[in-house]
C-alpha positions in Angstrom: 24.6 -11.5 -35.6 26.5 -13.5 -38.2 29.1 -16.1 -37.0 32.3 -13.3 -38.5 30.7 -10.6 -36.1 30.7 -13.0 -33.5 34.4 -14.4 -33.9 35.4 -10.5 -33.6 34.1 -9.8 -30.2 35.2 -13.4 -28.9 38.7 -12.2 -30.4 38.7 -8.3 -29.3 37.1 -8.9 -25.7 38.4 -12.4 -24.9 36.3 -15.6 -23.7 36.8 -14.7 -20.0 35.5 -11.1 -20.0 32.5 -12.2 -22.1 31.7 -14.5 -19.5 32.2 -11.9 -16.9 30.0 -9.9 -18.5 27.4 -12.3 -19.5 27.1 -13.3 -15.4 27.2 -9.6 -14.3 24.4 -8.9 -16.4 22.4 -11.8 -15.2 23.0 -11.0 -11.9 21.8 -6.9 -12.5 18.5 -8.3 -14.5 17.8 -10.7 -11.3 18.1 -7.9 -9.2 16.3 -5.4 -11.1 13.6 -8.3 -11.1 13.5 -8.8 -7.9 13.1 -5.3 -6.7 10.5 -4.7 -9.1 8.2 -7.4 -8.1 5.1 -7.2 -5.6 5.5 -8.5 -2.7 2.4 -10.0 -0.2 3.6 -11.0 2.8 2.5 -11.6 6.0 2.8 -7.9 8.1 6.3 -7.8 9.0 7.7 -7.4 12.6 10.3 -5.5 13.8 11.6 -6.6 17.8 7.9 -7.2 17.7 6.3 -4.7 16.3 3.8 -5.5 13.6 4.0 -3.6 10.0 1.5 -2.2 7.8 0.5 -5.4 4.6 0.6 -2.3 2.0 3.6 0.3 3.0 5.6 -2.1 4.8 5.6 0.6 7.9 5.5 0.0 11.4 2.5 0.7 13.2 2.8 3.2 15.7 -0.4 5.4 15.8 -2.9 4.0 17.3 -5.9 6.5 16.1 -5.5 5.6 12.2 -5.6 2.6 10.4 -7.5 -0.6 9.4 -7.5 -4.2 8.9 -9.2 -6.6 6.2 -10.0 -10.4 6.0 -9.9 -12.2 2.4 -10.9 -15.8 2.2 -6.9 -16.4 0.6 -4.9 -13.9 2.8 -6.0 -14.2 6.4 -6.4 -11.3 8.2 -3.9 -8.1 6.4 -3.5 -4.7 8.8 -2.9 -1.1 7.6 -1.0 1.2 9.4 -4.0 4.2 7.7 -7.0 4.0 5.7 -5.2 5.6 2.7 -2.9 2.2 2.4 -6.1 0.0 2.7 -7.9 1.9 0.2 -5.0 1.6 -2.2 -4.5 -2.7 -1.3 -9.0 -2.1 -2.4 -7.6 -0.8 -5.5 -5.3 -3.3 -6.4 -7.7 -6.0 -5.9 -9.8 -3.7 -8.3 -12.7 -3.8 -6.3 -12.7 -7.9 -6.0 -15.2 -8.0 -3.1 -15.6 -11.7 -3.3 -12.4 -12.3 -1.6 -13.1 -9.7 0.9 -14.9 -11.1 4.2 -14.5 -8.0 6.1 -13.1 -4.6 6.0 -12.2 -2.4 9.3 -11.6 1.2 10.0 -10.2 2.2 12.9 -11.9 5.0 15.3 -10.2 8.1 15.2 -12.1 8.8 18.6 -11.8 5.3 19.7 -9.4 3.2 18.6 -10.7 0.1 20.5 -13.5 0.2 18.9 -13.1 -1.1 14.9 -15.4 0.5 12.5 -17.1 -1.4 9.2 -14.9 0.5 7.0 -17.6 0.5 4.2 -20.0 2.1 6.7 -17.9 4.8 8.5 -17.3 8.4 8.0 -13.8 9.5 6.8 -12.4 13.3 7.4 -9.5 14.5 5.2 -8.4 17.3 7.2 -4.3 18.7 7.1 -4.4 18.8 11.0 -4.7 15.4 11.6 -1.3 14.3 10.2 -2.1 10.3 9.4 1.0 7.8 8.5 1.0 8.0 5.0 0.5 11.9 4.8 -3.2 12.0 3.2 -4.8 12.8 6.3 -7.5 10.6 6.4 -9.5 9.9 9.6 -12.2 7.5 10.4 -15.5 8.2 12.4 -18.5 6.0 13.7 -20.7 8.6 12.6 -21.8 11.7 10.4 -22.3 13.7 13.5 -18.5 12.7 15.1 -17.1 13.3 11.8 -18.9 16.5 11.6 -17.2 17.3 15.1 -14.1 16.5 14.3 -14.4 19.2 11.4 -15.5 22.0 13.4 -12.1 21.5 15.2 -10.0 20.5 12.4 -11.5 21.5 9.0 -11.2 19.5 6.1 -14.1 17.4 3.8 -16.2 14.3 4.8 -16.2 11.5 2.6 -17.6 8.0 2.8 -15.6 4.8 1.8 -16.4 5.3 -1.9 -15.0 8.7 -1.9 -11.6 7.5 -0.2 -11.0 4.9 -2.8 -12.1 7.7 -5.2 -9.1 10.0 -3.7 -6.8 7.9 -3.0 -7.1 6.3 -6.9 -6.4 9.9 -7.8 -4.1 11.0 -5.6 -1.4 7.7 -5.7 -2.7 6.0 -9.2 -3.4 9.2 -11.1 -0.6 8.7 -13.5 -0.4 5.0 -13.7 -2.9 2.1 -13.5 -2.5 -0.1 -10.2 
């Protein structure tokens, strides 16, 4: 822009409405910025109540989810297997920072699961958090059980991340 061009809009809009809308521009691009940008907090709370590290949702069912240990992070929890198979994908399959990786059991929630070693069941009558309906399962034969009564496909660890890369990342790299 020439120095002419610039004398016109300094005279046609006035010093004090150009500076008006120089700040309220720089105030919508630090917004925009700021909504944009990961975040990778701690699991939030809620009057207590501890939040998934991925979704940001509170945790309320007990049967589904998972937590991981990274040698930066500390410990992160997941409200379902489907948001720690997507925080996997993000990390792009970085298992050096990865210590351990935990499923919980669909049958017994107590108890947590290697998550790399349990059996998953996709099945649309076992509603998990996120709505992918994935399930975890100490064993081929449980998971196998749980079918009979619930239908869907058994996958290993492998597959999830396979599913879950398709289903939430099909359109756009993570």
């Amino acid at each position: 822009m020439d120095a002419g061009a610039r004398v016109s809009i300094l005279i046609v809009l006035g010093p004090e409405r150009i500076r008006r809308r120089s700040a309220l521009l720089a105030l919508l691009a630090l917004l925009l910025g700021a909504s944009l940008s990961p975040r990778s907090a701690p699991a939030c709370e809620d009057q207590g109540r501890r939040c998934c590290d991925y979704c940001r949702m509170i945790l309320e069912d007990e049967r589904f989810g998972g937590d991981l240990a990274t040698a930066t992070s500390g410990m992160l929890i997941f409200d379902s297997t489907e948001c720690m198979a997507a925080f996997w994908i993000t990390q792009r399959g970085d298992t050096t920072r990865i210590r351990s990786m935990r499923s919980v059991d669909h049958d017994r929630p107590a108890r947590p699961l290697d998550a790399r070693r349990a059996w998953y069941l996709r099945s649309d009558s076992l509603s998990s958090p996120m709505g992918v309906n994935l399930s975890a399962y100490g064993s081929a034969a449980a998971a196998r059980a749980a079918r009979r009564i619930h239908g869907g496909e058994i996958l290993k660890w492998n597959q999830v991340v396979a599913f879950i890369l398709h289903r939430w990342y099909r359109d756009r790299r993570p």
